[in-house]
N, C-alpha and C positions, 0 to 999 in steps of 0.2 A: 244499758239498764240505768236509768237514773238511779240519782243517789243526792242527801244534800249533808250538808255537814255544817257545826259552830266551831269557828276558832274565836278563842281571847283571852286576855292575860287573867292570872289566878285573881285577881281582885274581883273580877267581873262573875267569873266560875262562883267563888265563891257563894256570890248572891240568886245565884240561878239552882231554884229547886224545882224536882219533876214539877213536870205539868206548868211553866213560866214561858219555857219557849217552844214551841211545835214547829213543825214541819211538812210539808208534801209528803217528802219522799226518804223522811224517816222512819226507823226501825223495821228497816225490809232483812232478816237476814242473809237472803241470796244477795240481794245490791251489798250490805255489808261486807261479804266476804268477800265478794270481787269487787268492789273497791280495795279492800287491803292489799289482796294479790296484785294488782293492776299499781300501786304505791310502789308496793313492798319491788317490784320487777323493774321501776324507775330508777331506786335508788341502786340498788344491786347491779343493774347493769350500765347506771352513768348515763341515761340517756340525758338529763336536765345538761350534764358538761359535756356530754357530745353534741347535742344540740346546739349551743353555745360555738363550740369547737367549730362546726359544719358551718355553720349559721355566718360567724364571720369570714370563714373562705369563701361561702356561695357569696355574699355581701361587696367582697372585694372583686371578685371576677367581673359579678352583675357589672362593678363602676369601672370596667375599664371598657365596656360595651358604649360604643360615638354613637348612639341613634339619635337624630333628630326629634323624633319624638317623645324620649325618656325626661321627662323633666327632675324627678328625681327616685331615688332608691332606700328608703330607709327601715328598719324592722330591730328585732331582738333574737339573738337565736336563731333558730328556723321559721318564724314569724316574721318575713318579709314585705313589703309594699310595695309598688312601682306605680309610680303618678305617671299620667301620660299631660302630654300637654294640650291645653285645649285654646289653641290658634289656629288661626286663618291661614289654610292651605294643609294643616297639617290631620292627617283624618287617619284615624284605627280604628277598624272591628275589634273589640275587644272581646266577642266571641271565640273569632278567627284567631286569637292571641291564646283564651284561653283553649283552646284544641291543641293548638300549637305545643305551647305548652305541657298539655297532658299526653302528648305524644312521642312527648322527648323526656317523659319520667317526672315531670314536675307539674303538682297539683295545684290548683289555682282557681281562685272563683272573680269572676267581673264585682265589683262595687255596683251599686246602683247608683247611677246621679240623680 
């Protein structure tokens, strides 16, 4: 369910009366409330520092993996990247990668070049 939201500091709040700033996909009360629940279950359950937590183990494993075609590994959290390298001799499906992949529990979508 979309949802959209304004953050910013009280100075700005201040100057912002109804009807100044609009929205798409505000004032839906169902999207409001499940957005709160969907917040309110991140903080409570720590996912943002288990994220973080996971995010640098998978990170460090990833870089002890020798392939010749990894050029490099980098991301935040659970938000990881994996560049592949694009020389002479050296060829990935990145289909074939992203199957791979999701068959060994880890979700993944190809880049477009």
């Amino acid at each position: 369910m979309p949802v959209s939201g304004c953050v910013a500091n009280d100075h700005i709040m201040q100057h912002i009366k109804p009807g100044d700033h609009g929205c798409t996909y505000g004032g839906n009360p169902l999207a409001m409330a499940t957005s709160h629940t969907a917040v309110k279950c991140l903080i409570e359950e720590g996912m943002v520092e288990n994220s973080a937590k996971m995010g640098a183990i998978l990170l460090s494993e990833l870089k002890k993996i020798n392939s010749p075609v990894m050029k490099e590994i980098r991301g935040r959290g659970l938000f990881l990247g994996l560049e592949i390298k694009k020389e002479e001799g050296v060829k990935v499906d990145s289909g074939h990668l992203v199957n791979h992949l999701r068959n060994n529990g880890v979700l993944s979508v190809k880049a477009k070049s």
